[in-house]
Structure formats: structure tokens, C-alpha cells
C-alpha positions as a Markdown table, in Angstrom:
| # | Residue | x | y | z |
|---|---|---|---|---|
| 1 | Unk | 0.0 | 0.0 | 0.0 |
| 2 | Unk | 2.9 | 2.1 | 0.8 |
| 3 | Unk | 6.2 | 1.8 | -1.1 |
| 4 | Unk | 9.1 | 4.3 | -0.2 |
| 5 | Unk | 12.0 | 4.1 | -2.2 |
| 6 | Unk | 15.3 | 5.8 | -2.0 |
| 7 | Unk | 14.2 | 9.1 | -0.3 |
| 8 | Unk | 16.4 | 11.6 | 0.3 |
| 9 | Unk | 15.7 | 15.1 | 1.2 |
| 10 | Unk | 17.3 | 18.2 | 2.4 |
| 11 | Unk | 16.6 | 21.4 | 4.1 |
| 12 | Unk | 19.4 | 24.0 | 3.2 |
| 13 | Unk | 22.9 | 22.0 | 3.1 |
| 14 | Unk | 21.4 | 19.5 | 5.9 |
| 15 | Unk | 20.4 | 16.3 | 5.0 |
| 16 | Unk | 17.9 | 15.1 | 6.8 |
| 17 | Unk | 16.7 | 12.0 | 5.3 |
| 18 | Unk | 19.4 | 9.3 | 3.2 |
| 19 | Unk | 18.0 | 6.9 | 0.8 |
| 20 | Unk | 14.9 | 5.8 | 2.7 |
| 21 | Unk | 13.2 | 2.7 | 1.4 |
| 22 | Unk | 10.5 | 0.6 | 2.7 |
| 23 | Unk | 7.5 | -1.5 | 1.8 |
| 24 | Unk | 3.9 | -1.4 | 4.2 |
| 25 | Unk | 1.6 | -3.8 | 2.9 |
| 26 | Unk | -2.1 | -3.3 | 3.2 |
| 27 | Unk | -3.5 | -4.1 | 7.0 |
| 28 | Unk | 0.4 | -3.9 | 8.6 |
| 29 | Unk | 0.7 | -2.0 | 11.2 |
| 30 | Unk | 4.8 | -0.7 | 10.8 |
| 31 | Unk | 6.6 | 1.1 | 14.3 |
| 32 | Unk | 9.3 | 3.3 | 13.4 |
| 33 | Unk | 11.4 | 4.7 | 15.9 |
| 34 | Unk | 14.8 | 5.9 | 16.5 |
| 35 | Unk | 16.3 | 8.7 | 18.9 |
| 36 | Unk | 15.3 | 12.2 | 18.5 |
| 37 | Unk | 16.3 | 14.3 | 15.5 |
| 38 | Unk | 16.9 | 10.6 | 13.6 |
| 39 | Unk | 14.4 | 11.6 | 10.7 |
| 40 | Unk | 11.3 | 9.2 | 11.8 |
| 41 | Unk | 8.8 | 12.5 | 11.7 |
| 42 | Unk | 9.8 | 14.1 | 8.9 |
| 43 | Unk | 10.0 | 10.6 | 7.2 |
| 44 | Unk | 6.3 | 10.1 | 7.9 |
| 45 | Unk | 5.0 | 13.2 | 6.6 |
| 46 | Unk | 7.1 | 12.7 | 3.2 |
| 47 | Unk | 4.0 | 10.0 | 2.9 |
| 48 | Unk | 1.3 | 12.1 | 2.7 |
| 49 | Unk | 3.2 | 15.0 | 1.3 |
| 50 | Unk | 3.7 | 17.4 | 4.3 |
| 51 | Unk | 7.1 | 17.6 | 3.8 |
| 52 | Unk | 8.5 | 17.5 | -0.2 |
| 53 | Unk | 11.8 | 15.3 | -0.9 |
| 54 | Unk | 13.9 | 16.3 | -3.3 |
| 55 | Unk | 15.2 | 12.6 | -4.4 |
| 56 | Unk | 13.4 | 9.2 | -4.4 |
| 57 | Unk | 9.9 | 8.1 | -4.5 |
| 58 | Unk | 6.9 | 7.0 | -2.4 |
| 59 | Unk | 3.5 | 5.3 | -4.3 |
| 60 | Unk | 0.8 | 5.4 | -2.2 |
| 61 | Unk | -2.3 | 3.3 | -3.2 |
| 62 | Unk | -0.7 | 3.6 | -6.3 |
| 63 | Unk | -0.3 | 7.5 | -6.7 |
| 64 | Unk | 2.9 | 8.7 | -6.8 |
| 65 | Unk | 3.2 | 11.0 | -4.0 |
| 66 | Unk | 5.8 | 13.2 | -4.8 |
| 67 | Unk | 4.7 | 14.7 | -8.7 |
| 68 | Unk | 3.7 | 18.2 | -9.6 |
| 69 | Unk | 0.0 | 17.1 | -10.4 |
| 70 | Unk | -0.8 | 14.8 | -8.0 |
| 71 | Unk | -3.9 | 15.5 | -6.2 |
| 72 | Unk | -2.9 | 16.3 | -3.0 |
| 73 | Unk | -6.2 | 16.8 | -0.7 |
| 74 | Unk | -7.8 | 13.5 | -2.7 |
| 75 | Unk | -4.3 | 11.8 | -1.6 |
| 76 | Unk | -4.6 | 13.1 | 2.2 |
| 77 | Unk | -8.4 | 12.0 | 2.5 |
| 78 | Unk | -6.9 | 8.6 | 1.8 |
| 79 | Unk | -4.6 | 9.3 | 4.6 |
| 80 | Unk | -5.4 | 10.2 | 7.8 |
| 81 | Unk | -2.5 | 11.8 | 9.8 |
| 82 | Unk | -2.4 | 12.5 | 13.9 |
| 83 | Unk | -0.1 | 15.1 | 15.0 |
| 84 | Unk | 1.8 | 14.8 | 18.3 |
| 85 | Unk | -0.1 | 17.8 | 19.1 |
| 86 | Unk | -3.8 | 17.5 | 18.3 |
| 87 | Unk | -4.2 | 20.3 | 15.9 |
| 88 | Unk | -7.3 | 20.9 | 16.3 |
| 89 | Unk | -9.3 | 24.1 | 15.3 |
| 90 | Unk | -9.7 | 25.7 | 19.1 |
| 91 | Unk | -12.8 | 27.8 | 18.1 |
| 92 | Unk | -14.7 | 25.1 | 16.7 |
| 93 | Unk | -16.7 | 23.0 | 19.0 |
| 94 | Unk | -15.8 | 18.8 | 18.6 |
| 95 | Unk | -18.4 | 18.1 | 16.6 |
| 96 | Unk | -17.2 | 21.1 | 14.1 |
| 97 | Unk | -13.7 | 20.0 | 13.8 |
| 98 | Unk | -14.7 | 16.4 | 12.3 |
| 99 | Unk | -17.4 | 18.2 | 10.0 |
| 100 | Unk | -15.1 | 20.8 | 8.6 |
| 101 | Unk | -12.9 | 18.2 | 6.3 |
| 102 | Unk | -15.9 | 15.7 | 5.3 |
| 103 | Unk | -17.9 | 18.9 | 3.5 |
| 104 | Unk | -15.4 | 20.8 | 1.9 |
| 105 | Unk | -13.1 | 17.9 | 0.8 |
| 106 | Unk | -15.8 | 14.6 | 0.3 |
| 107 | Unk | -18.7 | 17.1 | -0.1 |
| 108 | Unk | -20.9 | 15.5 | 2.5 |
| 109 | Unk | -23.7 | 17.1 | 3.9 |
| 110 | Unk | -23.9 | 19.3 | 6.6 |
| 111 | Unk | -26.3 | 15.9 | 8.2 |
| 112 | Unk | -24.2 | 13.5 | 7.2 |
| 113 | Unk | -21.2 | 14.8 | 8.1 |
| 114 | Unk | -22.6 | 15.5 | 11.6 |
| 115 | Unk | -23.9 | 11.5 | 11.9 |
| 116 | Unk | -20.6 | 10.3 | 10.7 |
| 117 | Unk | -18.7 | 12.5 | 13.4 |
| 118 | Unk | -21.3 | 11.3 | 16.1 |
| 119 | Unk | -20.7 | 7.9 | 15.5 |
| 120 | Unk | -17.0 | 8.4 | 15.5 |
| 121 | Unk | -16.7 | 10.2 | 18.7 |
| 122 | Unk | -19.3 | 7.7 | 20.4 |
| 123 | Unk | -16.2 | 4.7 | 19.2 |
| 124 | Unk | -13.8 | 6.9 | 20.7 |
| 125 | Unk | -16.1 | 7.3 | 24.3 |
| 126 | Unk | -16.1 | 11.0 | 23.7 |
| 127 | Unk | -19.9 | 11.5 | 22.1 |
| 128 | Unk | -20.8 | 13.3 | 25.5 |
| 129 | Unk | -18.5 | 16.3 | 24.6 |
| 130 | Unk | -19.6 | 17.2 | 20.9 |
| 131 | Unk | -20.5 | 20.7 | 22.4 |
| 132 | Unk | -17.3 | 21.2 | 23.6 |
| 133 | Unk | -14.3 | 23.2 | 22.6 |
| 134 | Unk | -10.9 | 21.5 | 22.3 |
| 135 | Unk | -9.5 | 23.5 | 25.3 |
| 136 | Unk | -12.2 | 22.7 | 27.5 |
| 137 | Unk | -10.7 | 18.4 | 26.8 |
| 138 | Unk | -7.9 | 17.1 | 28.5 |
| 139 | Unk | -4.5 | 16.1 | 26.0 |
| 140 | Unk | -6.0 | 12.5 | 26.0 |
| 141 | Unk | -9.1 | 13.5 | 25.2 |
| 142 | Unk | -8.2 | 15.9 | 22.0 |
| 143 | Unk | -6.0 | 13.1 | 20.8 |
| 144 | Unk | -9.1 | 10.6 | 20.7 |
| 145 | Unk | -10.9 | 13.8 | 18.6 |
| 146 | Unk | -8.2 | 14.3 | 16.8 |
| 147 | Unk | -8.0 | 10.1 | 15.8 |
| 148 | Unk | -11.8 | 10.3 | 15.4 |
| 149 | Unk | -11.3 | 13.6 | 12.8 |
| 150 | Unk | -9.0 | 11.3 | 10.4 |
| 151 | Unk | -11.3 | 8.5 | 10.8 |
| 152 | Unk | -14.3 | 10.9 | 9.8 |
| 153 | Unk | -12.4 | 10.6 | 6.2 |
| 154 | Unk | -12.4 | 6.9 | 5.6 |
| 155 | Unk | -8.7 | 6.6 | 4.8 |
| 156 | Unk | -7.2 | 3.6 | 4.0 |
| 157 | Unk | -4.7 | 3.6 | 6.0 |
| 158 | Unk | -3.4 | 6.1 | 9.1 |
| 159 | Unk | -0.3 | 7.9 | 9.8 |
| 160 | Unk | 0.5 | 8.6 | 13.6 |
| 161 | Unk | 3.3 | 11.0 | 14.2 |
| 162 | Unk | 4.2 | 10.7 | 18.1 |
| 163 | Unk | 0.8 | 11.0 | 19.2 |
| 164 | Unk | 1.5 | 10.2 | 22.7 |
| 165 | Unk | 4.1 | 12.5 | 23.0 |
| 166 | Unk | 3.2 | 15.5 | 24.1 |
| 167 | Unk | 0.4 | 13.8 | 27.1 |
| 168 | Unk | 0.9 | 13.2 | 30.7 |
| 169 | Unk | 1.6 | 9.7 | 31.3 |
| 170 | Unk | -1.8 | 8.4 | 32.7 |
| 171 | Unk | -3.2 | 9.7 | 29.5 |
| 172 | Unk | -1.3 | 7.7 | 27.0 |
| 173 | Unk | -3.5 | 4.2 | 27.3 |
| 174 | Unk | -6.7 | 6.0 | 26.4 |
| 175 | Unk | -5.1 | 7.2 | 23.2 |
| 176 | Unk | -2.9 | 3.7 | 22.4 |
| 177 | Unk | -6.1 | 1.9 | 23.5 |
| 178 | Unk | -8.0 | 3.5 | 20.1 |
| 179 | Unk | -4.9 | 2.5 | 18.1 |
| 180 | Unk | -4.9 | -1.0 | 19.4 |
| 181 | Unk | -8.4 | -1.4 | 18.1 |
| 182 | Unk | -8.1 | 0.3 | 14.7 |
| 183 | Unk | -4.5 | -2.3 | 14.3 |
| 184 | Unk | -6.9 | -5.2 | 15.5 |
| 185 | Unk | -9.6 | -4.5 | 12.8 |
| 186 | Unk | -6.7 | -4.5 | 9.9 |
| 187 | Unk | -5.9 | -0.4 | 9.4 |
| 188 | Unk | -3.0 | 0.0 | 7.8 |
| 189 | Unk | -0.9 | 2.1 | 10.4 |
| 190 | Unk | 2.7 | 3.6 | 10.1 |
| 191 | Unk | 3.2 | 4.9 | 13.6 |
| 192 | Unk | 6.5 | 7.0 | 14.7 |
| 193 | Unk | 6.4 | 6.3 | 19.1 |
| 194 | Unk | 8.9 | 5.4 | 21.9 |
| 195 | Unk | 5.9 | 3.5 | 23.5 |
| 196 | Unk | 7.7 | -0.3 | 22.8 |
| 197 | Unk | 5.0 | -1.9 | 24.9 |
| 198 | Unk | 2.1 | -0.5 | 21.8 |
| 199 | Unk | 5.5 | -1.6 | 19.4 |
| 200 | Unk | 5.5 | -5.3 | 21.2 |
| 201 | Unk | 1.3 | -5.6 | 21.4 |
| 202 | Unk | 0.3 | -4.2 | 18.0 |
| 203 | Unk | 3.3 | -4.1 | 15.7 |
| 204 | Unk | 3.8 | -6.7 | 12.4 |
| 205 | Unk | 7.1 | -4.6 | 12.0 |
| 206 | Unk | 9.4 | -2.1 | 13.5 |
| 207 | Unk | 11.3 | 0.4 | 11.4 |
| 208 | Unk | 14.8 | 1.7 | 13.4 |
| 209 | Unk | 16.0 | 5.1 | 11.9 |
| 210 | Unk | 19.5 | 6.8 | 12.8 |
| 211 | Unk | 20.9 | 9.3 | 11.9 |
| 212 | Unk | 18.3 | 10.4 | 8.7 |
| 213 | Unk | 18.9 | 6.6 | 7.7 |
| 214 | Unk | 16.9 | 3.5 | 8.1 |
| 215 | Unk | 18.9 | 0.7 | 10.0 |
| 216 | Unk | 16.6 | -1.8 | 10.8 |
| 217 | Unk | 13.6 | -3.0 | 9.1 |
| 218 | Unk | 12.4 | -6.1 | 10.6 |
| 219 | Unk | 9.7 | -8.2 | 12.2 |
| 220 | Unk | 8.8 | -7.0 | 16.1 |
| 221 | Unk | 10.2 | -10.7 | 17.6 |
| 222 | Unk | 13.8 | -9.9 | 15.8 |
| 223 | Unk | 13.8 | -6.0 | 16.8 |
| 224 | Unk | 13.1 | -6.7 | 20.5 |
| 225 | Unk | 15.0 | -10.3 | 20.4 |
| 226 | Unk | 18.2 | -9.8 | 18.2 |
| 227 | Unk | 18.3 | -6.0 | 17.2 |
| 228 | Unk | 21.4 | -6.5 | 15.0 |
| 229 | Unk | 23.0 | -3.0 | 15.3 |
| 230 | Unk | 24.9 | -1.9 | 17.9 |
| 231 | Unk | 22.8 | 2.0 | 18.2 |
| 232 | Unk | 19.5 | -0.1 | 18.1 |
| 233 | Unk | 20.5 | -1.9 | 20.9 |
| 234 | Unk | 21.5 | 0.8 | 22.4 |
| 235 | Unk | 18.4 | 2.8 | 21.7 |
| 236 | Unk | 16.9 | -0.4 | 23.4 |
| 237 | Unk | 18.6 | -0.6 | 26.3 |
| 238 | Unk | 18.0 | 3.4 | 27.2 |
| 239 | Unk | 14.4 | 3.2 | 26.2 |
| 240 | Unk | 13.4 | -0.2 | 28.3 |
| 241 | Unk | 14.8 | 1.1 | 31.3 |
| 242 | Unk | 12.3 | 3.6 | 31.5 |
């Protein structure tokens, strides 16, 4: 579903990303992880074309991402993204925020946009506070809304980008909770976290980056069993002790 081959991008004289390639077939869920600065977020949002590359190529659902006349918001409702934090719209009420996207990019009607976002935030236990504003919800609670907004689209598959990251701690199982149920109904998830206990439940793979590079690409059992090099063990070893 998504194939990423031989990316490379800059910004200025920096390289941040060096030949990039991976495969994510349809229904895998695919961790990828690596210490900070190591290119995992900016590698994600190459995907869904947040962030241009100047060298390589990614084919998602069969669109090539990266061409002057791609389609870009047809592409991105095929893609739902989370951001590590929330952005939502703070002066629209819940309800708003997953009605805003469905109308002006899948045309929906004002009611059917509003039943599809009901029904969303009701899977996400948050129907109660439609009325709401985003800064009258906890983190945890935005981040379900913000999960439930990129559901709202029907995408094919989901892109989370730290989305536990920026929560207090006794909110991050209500949000890796929803993400444990979409893996378990076969979404297609590329997820950059440090939380290897959602990596050891939920992942089919985990994707090790260093350093702008990908150095490991390989099935959950081998990354947490045999991690072949030495600054993924490492990276191990600092991030289990916690």
C-alpha cells in the first residue's frame, strides 16, 4: 500500500533524510522509531506530502506522491495523519472539527457529516462532549478527537506522528487503547512512538532510523530479540529502562 523508495531530502545544506526505502503492505501495522532528530517524523509526513523530498519516491495506493500534479487533498483523504499535538481548530466546538474536512473535501452534507462524526466520537467514548471546545478536553481526550477527525475521512490507511508524546503519562493508554483497536480490525498504520510496549502488542514490524537513515527493518520478535546494530541496541537498552 505504501512503497518508499530511496528518499532523500534536504533542508538547506542539511540532509535530513538518506535513501529511505520501505514497503507497508495493506492491513500492517509498521513502528518506526529511533532517537530524536533521527528523521522518523519528517520521514512520515514525506508520505502524505507534508514535507517534499527532493530525491526518491513513495507510491501510495498507487499515486505517486511526490509529482507536480498529484492531487494532493484527494491523496490526504486517503490518509489520515495524527499530529503529536492535536491540531485541532480551538474555536470550533468537537463536533465542528470532524465536520469541517468531510464537507469541503468529500462534499458530504452538513447531516451526514454530523452522523458520521457522532458515531465516531461515540467509538472513541467522547460523544458526550460534541459541544465542547478542544481546550475545555484534557491532551488525551483531544487526541481521541483528533483520531476520530481522520477516521471521519475513511482513509485507507493512518499515519501517527508521536501521538502520545506530548500527554501526561496516565493519559497515554486511552489514546494507544484506540490504536490498538483500529491495528486489530486491519488499518493500515505507520506509527512513529517510543511506546515499545504499543510496538510489542500491535506491531507486524518495526522500522529503526539513525541518523536520517533507516537501520533496521524487521519483524517486532527480531527488533526486540536480536536487534542487529549496535545503536538499536542501544536505543533499546536506554528506552526499556524507563
Amino acid at each position: 500500500m505504501i512503497s518508499i523508495k530511496n528518499i532523500s531530502k534536504w533542508y538547506g545544506d542539511f540532509q535530513v533524510l538518506t535513501d529511505c526505502s520501505a514497503d507497508i503492505k495493506k492491513g500492517e501495522v509498521v513502528v518506526v522509531c529511533g532517537p530524536s532528530g533521527s528523521g522518523k517524523s519528517t520521514l512520515i509526513k514525506c508520505v502524505n506530502a507534508l514535507e517534499p523530498f527532493q530525491k526518491g519516491e513513495i507510491i501510495f495506493d498507487g499515486t505517486s506522491v511526490g509529482l507536480p500534479d498529484t492531487d494532493l487533498p484527494k491523496l490526504r483523504s486517503k490518509i489520515g495523519m495524527v499530529f503529536q499535538n492535536f491540531e485541532l481548530f480551538p474555536h470550533l466546538s468537537i463536533i465542528e472539527n470532524l465536520m469541517l474536512a468531510q464537507q469541503r473535501v468529500l462534499n458530504r452534507s452538513s447531516d451526514e457529516a454530523r452522523s458520521k462524526g457522532m458515531q465516531l466520537l461515540d467509538r472513541v467514548g467522547l460523544s458526550a462532549q460534541a459541544a465542547k471546545f478542544p481546550g475545555q478536553l484534557s491532551g488525551g481526550q483531544q487526541q481521541r478527537v483528533a483520531i476520530a477527525r481522520a477516521l471521519a475521512m475513511n482513509p485507507i490507511a493512518m499515519l501517527f506522528d508521536e501521538p502520545t508524546s506530548a500527554l501526561d503519562p496516565e493519559m497515554v493508554n486511552e489514546v494507544l487503547d484506540v490504536m490498538t483497536e483500529l491495528a486489530r480490525e486491519g488499518m493500515t498504520m505507520m506509527c512513529v512512538t517510543h511506546e515499545m510496549g504499543f510496538a510489542r502488542r500491535v506491531a507486524n514490524r518495526v522500522i529503526f532510523m539513525d541518523g536520517g537513515r533507516i537501520e533496521e527493518d524487521c519483524s517486532k520478535e527480531d527488533f526486540f530479540g536480536t536487534p542487529r546494530g549496535e545503536r538499536a541496541q542501544h536505543f533499546l537498552s536506554k528506552i526499556l529502562q524507563h
